[in-house]
C-alpha positions in Angstrom: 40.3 -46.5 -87.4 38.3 -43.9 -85.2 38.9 -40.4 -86.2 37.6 -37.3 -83.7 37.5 -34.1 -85.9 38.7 -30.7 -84.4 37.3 -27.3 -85.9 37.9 -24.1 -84.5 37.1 -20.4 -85.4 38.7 -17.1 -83.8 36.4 -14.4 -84.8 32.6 -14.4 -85.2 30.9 -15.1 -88.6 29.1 -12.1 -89.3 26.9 -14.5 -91.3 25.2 -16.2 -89.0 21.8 -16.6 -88.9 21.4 -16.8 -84.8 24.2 -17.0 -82.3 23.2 -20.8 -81.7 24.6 -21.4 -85.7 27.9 -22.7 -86.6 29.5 -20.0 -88.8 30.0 -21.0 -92.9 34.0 -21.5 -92.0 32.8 -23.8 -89.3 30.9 -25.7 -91.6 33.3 -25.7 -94.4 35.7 -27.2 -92.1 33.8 -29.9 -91.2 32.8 -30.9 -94.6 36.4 -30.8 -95.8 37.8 -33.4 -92.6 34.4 -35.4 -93.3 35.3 -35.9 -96.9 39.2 -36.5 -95.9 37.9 -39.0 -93.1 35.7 -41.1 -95.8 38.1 -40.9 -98.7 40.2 -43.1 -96.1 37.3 -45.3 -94.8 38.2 -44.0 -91.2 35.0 -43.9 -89.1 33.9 -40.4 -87.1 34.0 -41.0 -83.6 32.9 -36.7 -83.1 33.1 -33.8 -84.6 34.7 -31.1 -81.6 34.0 -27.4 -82.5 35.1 -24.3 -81.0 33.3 -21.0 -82.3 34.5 -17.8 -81.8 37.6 -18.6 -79.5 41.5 -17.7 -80.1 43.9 -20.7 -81.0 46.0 -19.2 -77.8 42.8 -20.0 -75.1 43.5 -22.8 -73.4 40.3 -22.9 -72.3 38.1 -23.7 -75.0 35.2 -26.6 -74.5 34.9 -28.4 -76.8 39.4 -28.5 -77.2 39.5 -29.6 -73.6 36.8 -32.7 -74.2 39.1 -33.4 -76.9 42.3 -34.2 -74.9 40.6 -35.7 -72.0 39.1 -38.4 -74.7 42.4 -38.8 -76.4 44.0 -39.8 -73.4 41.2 -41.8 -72.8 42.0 -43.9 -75.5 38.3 -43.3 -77.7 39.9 -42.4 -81.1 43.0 -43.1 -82.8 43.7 -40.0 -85.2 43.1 -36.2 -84.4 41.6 -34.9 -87.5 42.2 -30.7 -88.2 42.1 -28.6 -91.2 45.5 -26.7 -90.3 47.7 -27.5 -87.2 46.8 -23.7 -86.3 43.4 -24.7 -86.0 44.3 -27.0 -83.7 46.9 -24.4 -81.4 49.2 -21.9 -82.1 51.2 -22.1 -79.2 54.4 -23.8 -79.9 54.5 -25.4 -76.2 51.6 -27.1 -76.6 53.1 -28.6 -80.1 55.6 -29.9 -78.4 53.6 -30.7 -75.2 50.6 -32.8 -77.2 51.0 -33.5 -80.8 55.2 -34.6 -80.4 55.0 -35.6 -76.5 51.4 -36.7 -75.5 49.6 -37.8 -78.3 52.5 -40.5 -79.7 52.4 -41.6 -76.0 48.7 -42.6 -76.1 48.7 -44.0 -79.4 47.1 -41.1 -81.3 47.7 -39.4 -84.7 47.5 -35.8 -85.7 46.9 -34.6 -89.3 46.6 -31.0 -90.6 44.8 -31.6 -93.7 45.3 -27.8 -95.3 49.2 -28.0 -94.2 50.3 -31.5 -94.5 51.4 -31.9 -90.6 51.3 -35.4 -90.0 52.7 -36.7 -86.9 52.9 -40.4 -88.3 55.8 -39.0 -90.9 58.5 -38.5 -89.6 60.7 -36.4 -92.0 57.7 -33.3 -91.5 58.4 -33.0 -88.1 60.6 -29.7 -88.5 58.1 -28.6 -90.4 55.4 -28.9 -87.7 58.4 -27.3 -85.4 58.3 -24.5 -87.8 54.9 -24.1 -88.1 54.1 -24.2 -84.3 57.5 -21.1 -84.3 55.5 -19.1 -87.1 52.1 -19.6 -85.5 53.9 -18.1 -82.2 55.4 -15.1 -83.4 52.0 -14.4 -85.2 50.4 -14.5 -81.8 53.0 -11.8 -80.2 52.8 -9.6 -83.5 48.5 -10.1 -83.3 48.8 -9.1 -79.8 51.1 -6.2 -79.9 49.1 -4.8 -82.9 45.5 -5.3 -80.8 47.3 -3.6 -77.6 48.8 -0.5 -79.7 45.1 -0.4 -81.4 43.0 0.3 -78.4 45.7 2.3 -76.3 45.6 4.6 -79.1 41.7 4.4 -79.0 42.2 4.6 -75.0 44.2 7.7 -75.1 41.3 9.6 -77.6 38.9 8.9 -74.2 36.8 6.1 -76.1 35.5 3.4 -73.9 37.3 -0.1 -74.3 35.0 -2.4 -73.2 32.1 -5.2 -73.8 30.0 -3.1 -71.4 29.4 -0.3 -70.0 30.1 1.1 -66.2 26.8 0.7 -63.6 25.1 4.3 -64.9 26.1 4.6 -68.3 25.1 2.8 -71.4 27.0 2.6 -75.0 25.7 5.0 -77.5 24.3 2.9 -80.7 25.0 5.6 -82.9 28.9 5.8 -81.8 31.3 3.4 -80.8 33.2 4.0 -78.0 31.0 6.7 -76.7 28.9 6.6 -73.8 25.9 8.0 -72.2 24.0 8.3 -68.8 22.0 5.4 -68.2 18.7 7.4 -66.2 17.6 4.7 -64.6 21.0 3.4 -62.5 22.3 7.3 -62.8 19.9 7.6 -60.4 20.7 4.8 -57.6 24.5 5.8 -58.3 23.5 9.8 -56.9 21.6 7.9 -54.3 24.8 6.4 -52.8 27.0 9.3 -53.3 24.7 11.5 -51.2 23.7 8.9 -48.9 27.7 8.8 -48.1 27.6 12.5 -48.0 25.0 12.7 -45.1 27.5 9.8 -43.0 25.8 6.7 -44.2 28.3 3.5 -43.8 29.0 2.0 -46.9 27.4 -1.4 -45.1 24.3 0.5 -44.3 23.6 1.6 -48.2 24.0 -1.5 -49.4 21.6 -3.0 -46.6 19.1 -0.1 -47.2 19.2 -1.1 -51.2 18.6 -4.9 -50.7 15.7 -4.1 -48.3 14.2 -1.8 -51.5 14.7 -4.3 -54.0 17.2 -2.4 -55.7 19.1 -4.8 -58.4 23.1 -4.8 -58.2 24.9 -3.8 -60.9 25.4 -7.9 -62.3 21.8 -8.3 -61.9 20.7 -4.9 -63.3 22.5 -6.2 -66.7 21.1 -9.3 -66.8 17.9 -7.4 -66.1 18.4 -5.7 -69.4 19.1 -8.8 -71.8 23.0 -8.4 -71.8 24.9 -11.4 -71.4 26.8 -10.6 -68.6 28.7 -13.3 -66.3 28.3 -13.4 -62.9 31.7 -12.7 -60.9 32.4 -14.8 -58.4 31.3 -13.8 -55.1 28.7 -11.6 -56.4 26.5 -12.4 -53.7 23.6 -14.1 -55.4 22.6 -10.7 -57.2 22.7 -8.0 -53.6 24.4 -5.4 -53.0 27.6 -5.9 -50.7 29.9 -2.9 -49.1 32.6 -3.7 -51.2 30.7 -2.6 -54.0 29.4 0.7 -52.6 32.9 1.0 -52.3 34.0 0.5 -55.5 31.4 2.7 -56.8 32.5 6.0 -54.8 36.2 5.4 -55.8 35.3 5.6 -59.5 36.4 8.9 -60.8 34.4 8.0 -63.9 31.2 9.5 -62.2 32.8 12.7 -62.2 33.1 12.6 -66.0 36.8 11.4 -66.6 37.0 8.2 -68.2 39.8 6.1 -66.4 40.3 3.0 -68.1 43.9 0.7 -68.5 43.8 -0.4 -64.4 44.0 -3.7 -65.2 46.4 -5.5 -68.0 46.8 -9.3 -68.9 50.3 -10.7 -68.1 50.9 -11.4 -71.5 49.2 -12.3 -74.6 49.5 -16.4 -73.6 48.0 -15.9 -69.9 44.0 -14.7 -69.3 44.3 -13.7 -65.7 45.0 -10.0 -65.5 46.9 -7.7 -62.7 46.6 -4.5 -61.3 48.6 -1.4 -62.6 50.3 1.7 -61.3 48.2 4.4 -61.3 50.3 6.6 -62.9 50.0 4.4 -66.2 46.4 4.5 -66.4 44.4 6.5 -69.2 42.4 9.8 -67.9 40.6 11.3 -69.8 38.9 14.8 -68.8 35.5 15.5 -70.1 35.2 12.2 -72.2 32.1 11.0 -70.6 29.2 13.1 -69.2 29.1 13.3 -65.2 26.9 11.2 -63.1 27.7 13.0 -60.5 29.2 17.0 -59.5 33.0 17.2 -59.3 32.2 19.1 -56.3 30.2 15.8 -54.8 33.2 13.5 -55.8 35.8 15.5 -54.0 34.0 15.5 -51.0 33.2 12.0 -51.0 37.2 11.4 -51.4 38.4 13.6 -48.8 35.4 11.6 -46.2 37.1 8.3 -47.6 40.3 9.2 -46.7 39.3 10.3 -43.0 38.4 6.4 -42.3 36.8 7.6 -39.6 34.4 5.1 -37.7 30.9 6.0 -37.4 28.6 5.4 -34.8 25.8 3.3 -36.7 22.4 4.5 -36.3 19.4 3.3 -36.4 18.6 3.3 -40.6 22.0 2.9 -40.7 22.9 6.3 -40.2 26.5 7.8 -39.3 26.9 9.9 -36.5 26.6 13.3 -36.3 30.1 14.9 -36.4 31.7 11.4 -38.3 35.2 12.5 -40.0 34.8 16.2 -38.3 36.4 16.0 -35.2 40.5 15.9 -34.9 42.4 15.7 -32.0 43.8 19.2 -31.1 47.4 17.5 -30.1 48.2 15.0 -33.0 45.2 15.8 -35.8 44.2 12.3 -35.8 40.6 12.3 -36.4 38.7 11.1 -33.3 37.4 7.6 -33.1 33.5 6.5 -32.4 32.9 4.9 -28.8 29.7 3.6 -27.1 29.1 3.2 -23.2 25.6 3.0 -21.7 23.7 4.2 -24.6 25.8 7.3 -24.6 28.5 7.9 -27.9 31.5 9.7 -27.2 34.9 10.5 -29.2 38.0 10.4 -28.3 41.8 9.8 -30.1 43.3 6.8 -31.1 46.5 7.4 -29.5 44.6 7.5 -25.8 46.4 5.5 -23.2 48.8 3.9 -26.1 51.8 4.9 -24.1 52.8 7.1 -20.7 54.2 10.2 -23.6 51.2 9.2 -25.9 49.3 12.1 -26.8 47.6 13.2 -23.9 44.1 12.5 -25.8 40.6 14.3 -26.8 38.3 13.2 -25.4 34.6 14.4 -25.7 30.6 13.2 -25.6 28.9 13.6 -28.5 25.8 15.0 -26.8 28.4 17.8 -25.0 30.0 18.4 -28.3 26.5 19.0 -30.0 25.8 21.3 -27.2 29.1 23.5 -27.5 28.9 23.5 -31.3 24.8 24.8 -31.3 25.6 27.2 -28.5 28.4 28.7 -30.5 26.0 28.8 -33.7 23.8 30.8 -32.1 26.2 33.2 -31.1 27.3 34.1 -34.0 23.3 34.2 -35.5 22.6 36.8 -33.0 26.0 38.6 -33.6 25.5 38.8 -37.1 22.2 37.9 -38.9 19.5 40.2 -39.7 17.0 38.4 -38.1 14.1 40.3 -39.7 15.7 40.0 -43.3 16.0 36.2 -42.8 12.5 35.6 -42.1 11.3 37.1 -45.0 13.4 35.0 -46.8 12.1 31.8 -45.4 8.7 32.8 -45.4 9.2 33.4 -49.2 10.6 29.6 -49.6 8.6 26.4 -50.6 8.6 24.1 -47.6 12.1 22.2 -47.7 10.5 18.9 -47.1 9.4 19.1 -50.7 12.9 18.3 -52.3 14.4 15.4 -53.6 15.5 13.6 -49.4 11.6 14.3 -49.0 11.1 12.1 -52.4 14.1 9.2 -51.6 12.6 9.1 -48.1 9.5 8.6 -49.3 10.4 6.1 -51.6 12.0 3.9 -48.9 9.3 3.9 -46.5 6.7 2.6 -49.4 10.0 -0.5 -50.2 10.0 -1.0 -46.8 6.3 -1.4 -45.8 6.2 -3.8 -48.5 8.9 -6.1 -47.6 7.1 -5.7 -44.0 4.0 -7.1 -45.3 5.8 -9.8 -47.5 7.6 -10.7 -44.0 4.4 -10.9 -42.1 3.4 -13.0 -44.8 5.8 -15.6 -44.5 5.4 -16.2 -41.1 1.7 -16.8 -41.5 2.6 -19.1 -44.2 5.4 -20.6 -41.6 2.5 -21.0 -39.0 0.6 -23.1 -41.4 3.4 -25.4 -42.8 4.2 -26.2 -39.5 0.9 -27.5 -38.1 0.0 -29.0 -41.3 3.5 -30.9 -40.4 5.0 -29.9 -44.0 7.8 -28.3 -42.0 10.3 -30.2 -39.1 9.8 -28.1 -35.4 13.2 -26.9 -36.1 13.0 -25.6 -39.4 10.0 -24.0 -37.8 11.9 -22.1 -35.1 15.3 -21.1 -37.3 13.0 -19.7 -40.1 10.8 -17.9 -38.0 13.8 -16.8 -35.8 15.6 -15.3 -38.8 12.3 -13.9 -40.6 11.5 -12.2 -37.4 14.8 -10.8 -37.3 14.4 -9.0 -40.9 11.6 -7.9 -40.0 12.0 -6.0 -36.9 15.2 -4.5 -38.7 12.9 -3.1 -41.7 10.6 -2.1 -38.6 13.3 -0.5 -37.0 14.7 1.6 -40.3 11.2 2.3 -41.5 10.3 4.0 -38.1 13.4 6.3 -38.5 12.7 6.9 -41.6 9.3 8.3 -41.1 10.5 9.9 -38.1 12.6 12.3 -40.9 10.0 12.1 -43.3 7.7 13.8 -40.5 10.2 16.6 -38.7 8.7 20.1 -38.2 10.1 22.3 -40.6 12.2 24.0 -38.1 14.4 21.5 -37.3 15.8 20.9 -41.1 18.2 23.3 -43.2 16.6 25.9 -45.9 18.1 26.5 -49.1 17.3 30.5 -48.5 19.1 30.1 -45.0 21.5 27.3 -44.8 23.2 29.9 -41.8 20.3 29.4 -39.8 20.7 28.1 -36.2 18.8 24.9 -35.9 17.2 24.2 -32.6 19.0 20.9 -32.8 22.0 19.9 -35.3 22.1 17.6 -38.2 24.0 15.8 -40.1 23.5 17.6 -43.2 23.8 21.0 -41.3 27.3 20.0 -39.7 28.9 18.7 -43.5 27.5 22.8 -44.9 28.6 24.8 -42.0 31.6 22.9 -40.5 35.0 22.3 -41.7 36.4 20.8 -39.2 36.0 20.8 -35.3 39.9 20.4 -32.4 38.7 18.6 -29.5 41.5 19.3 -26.7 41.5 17.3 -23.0 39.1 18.7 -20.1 41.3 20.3 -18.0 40.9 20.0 -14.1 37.8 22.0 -12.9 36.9 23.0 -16.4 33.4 22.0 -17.2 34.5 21.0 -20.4 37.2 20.1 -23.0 38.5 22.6 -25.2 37.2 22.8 -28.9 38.2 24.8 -31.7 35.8 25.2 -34.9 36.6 26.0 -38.2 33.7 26.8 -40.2 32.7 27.0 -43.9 31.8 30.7 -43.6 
């Protein structure tokens, strides 16, 4: 008779030499079914092992090669220390060792327990056993589950690692601290979003740099992390920009219980209501300002489209515009070059709202001229220049550094570009390379590049503005001769766009400042 041995262990061996070992239960299990097996004169067809999983995972390796060659006919007996070893779910009992396995012609023994499905009168036993092994499970897994809510409600970090930006602290569990290193790409993205960026356009503007994803910044740093499906072979994809500015755990609240397993026999897990999760205030240090959070919230919840430019950039007054007849904030359109806003509810229906409508170049214009109103009004002009002139230039600050920082990335991956299409050039009249391949490579290499080309020259474009045209922090009230972004999110609350009226040059508009 063939024999296939079954060994299985739930919890890892702190005795192991090196995680490629068997653990000294594994091997003691195997030595007492090898000695069973020969003390019978039954020949090993394989040993099957399974370290480190539960006896409720139907997924285990080396378990599922195990039934796939039993019903395959290659053994005859199922060899296994205890019939918990083996499973503890009492459905797959009944579904294998009293259904399946008699049906192919196969034998189970539990050495340790006497389960043997060849005798008959034991077979309540085996019930019995298979009933105690199941209510150990539920007990096991209502014990685990009260353990780490209780853990959970203290603020301590449940987890086998740690969110993009933090790391665990070795010297106590549970805790966590600022990892530098991502900390800093995670403030990148916040204040990119701040200044209007799309959450497309960061992610594009972090794969041009190089910048490793979360997955791939683990791996990066040794940790055995697995890949998620549709990662995107290691870049960075809007959805997990996304993610990233939703986390409240940035903020320094750790939020943890969002997800919970459908019960203790099932691995896939579901979504909970917010209102059971665990908050914790303070039990994490902040990534970034609760200040910076908020406002990244409230321009989430505007949806607002922008108008993309080029780098990627938002437009200027993106989620600051509302329509002064419904409040619907005003929607991005493009005609000619030219980007105008105007409400959603335009031409739905003959009693519709009658619909803002307004350019951005006219809006800019009213908003400026009314800025400068109010400068003259009210600043001391000769008070304000002494304050600036008192002020380091404001290009030397931490946009002057990030900018910076991207044009070097990009001028790189220019050059590695340029590269490739000289080396394209040469494959193809060496003939190494079809005429095809040639012109769909070179097609889509060319089109990378001329997008670095294009976000490069923007970027140096802003790396290289006269002073004038830029906020100061001494005089962040001072009129520029031309808005920006960042000046419309300090100075502007919101802006009403109303309809222009019949001979009026333009359409109404209502701003509320910051001031």
């Amino acid at each position: 008779m063939k024999a296939a041995l079954y060994c299985r262990l739930s919890e890892e061996d702190r005795s192991k030499r090196n995680p490629e070992d068997d653990s000294g239960s594994i091997q003691n299990q195997k030595a007492l079914l090898l000695r069973y097996a020969a003390e019978r004169g039954w020949e090993v067809y394989q040993i099957y092992s399974d370290d480190d999983y539960a006896g409720s995972d139907r997924a285990r390796p080396a378990f599922n090669r195990l039934l796939a060659d039993a019903e395959a006919r290659r053994f005859d007996v199922v060899l296994c220390k205890t019939q918990s070893r083996f499973t503890r779910e009492l459905e797959l009992v009944e579904k294998y060792i009293h259904g399946l396995f008699p049906l192919w012609g196969i034998r189970f023994i539990g050495v340790v327990d006497n389960a043997d499905s060849a005798d008959r009168a034991n077979k309540k036993a085996r019930q019995i056993n298979g009933l105690v092994n199941e209510w150990y499970l539920e007990d096991l897994s209502e014990n685990i589950r009260s353990v780490l809510d209780s853990r959970r409600r203290s603020g301590l970090h449940i987890g086998a690692f740690a969110l993009y930006g933090y790391r665990k602290d070795p010297d106590h569990k549970g805790r966590l601290l600022v990892d530098e290193e991502a900390a800093a790409v995670v403030r990148e993205v916040y204040w990119l979003f701040s200044q209007g960026w799309g959450k497309s356009a960061i992610a594009r503007s972090l794969n041009d740099r190089g910048v490793p994803n979360p997955t791939a910044y683990k791996r990066l740093k040794g940790l055995r992390y697995r890949q998620p499906r549709g990662n995107g072979g290691g870049l960075w994809t809007s959805a997990a920009v996304a993610s990233m500015l939703r986390n409240e755990m940035y903020a320094g609240v750790m939020v943890q219980g969002r997800y919970g397993s459908v019960s203790y026999k099932a691995r896939g897990t579901r979504a909970r209501p917010r209102e059971t999760w665990y908050r914790v205030e303070g039990a994490l240090p902040a990534v970034v300002t609760r200040e910076v959070w908020e406002q990244v919230q409230a321009m989430l919840e505007q949806r607002a489209r922008p108008f993309i430019a080029c780098g990627g950039q938002a437009g200027l007054f993106t989620g600051k515009v509302r329509c002064a007849y419904c409040g619907r904030a005003l929607r991005a359109t493009g005609s000619r070059g030219r980007r105008y806003l105007q409400c959603p509810t335009r031409r739905l229906a003959k009693d519709a709202c009658p619909g803002a409508f307004v350019s951005e170049a006219r809006l800019e214009g009213m908003v400026s001229g009314e800025l400068r109103r109010l400068a003259d009004a009210y600043l001391d002009q000769a008070l304000l220049a002494s304050l600036l002139a008192s002020q380091e230039d404001p290009r030397e600050n931490a946009e002057r550094q990030r900018l910076e920082a991207d044009c070097a990335a990009w001028e790189r991956r220019l050059g590695e570009f340029t590269a490739a299409l000289r080396a394209l050039y040469l494959d193809r009249a060496a003939g190494r390379i079809s005429e095809a391949d040639f012109f769909a490579l070179t097609e889509d290499f060319s089109a990378q590049r001329d997008r670095l080309s294009a976000a490069l020259s923007d970027a140096q474009a802003r790396l290289f503005q006269p002073p004038e045209a830029a906020l100061t922090p001494a005089g962040p009230y001072r009129p520029p001769e031309r808005l920006c972004r960042e000046a419309v999110e300090i100075l502007i609350e919101h802006v009403e766009v109303g309809r222009r009226a019949e001979g009026e040059e333009g359409p109404p508009i209502q701003i509320y400042w910051k001031f």
